[in-house]
N, C-alpha and C positions, 0 to 999 in steps of 0.2 A: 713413711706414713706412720712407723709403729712413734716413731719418736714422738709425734704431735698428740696420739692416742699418751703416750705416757707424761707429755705435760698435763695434758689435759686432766690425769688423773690426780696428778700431784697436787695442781688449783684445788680438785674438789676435795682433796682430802684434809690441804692446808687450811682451805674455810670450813670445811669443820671441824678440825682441831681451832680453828680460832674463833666460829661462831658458839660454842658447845664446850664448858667445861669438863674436861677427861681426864681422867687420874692417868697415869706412869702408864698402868697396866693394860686400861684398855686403847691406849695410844698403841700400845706393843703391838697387840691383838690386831687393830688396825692396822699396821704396816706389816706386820705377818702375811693377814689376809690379803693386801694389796699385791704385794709380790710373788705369792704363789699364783692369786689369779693374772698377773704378768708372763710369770713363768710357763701358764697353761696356753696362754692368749698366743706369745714367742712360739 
């Protein structure tokens, strides 16, 4: 189940890096925060 939880997240982060222009940086920022909040979820 965690799997479907982490597509899921991936969609929503995909559409906003592709709905929402982001610089380098805070794309980083964003998958930083994705993964620790993963890490915490695990």
């Amino acid at each position: 189940m965690s799997l479907l939880w982490l597509l899921v997240i991936l969609l929503i982060v995909l559409a906003l890096v592709g709905g929402v222009a982001v610089n380098n940086w805070l794309f980083a920022v964003l998958i930083l925060a994705l993964v620790l909040a993963l890490a915490g979820y695990l």
